[in-house]
N, C-alpha and C positions, 0 to 999 in steps of 0.2 A: 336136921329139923324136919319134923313131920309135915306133910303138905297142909294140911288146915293153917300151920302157925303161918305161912306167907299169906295169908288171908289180910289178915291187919294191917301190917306195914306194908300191903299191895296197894290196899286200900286207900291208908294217909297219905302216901306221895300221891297217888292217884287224884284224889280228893285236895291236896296243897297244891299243885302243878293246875287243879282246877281254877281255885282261891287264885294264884297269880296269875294266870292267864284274863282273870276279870280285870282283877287289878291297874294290869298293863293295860289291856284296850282300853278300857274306860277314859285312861289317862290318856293313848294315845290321841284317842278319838276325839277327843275335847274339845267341840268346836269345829269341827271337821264338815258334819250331817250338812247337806246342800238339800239332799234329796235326791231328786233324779240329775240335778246339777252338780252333784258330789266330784270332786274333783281329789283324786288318788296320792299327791306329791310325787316323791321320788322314790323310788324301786327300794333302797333301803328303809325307809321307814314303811311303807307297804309293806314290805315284807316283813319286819321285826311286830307289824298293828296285826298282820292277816293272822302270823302263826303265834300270836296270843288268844285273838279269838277262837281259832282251830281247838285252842287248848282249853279257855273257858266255854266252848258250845257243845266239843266232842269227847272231851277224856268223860265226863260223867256219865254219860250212855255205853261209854266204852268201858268201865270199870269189872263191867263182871268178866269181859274176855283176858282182861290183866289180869287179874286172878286169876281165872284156870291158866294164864300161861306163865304165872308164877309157881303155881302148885305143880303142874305136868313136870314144867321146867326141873324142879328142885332147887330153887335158888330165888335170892330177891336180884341180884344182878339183871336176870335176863327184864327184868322189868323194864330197868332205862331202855334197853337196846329194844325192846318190842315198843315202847311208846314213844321212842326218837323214830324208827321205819315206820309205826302208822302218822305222826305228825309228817313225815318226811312226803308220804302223798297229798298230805294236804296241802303240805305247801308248796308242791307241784302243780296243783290246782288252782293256789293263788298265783303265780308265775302266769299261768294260762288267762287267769282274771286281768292281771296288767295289762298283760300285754292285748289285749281283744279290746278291754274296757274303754268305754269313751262318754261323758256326760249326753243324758240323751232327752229325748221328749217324753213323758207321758204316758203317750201310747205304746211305745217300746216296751215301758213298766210293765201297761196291760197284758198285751200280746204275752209276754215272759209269765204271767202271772196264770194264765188261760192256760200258756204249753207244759206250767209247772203241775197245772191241775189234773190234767189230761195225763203226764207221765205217772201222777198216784196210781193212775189206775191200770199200768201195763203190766203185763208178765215181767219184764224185765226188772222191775222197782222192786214188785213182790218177791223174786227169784233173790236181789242182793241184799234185802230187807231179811229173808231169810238165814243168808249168809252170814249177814251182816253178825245177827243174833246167834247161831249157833258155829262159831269161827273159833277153832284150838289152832288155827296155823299159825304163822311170823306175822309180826305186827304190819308189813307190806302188803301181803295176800290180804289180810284183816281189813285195813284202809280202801285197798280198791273196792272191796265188796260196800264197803259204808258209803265211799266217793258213788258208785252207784244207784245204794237207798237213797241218800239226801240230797244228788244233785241238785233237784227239782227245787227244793226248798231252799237252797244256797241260791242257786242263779237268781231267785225273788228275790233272795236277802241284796244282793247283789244288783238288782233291776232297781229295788225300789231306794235304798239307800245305804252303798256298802258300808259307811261307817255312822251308822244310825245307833246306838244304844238300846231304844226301842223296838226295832224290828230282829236286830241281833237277840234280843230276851225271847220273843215269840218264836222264833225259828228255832233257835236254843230250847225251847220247851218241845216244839214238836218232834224237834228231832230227840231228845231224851226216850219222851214216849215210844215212838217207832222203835228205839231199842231195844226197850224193855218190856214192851206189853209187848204179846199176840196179835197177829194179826186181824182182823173182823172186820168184815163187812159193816158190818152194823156203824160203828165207827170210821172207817177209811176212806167209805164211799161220801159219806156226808162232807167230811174232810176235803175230799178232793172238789166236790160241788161247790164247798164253798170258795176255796182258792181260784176257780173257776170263773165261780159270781162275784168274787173280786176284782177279777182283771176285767173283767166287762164293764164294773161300775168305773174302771179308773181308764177306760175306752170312753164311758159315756161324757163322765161326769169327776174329773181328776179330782175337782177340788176336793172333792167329799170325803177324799183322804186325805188326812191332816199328818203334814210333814213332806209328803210328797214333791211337792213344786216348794222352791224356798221362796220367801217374801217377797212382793215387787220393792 
């Protein structure tokens, strides 16, 4: 089969593996969102909610590197085994989430939300950001360079309400964009300002983000 034809069926598992991973958090998550009070359950359902999300946040930003490494590859097989090793960091990453995570105050949010905005703008972000996007290796090397670009944007998701619906679509959006657009100023820096002026207003003034703190 000529390389162009794994294009397609790289694509629809790609793009169906997406479709489920919504599916499933949705459902997991059902009732869950505390907020910053969010409280995790037990390690097996963590783990079975986190590497859903992983799958509905990150396989669509990550679709064009499936492809070329279906195409390079010659085959659609190499496909599962490259997007089982890139999911397989992230849910190393959720393992590291458990086990740290703890229901917190408010200002933790903020703080997490200021240090997410300040890492947009390091060498380091922009360096796996690059990676990220221009990545022909194994789906492992792949995932570390992305665990890189979007940490920032996961530990907020994570700060403000790991199993949030809401916050998970936003993060999920950003992080799409960072993999497929160009990098730019023009855009990145405002980006990071605002996540910035975020966490400041939820230092100042928590209520003002709605969801944040759950009901008295």
């Amino acid at each position: 089969m000529e390389a162009q034809h794994f294009r397609a069926p790289a694509l629809a598992a790609t793009l169906g593996l997406t479709a489920t991973g919504w599916f499933v958090a949705v459902r997991q998550m059902d009732g869950m969102d505390m907020g910053v009070a969010t409280r995790l359950g037990s390690f097996s359902f963590f783990v079975a909610a986190w590497v859903a999300m992983m799958a509905a946040m990150m396989l669509p930003g990550a679709a064009p590197a499936i492809v070329r490494h279906a195409q390079t590859s010659g085959h659609v097989r190499a496909v599962p085994l490259f997007v089982g090793s890139y999911l397989a960091v992230w849910t190393l990453a959720g393992v590291a989430v458990y086990a740290l995570y703890r229901p917190h105050a408010s200002s933790a949010a903020g703080v997490v939300a200021v240090a997410a905005g300040l890492y947009e703008l390091t060498r380091l972000k922009q360096d796996c950001r690059q990676r990220c996007r221009e990545s022909v290796g194994p789906g492992f090397e792949f995932g570390l360079n992305c665990v890189g670009s979007s940490i920032g944007l996961m530990l907020m998701l994570v700060a403000f309400g790991v199993m949030s619906i809401a916050w998970m679509s936003v993060v999920a959006v950003l992080v799409l964009a960072q993999k497929l657009l160009p990098a730019k100023a023009a855009f990145d820096v405002p980006l990071a300002l605002a996540i910035v002026a975020l966490g400041i207003v939820i230092l100042v003034v928590p209520s003002a983000v709605p969801g944040l703190t759950p009901p008295m």
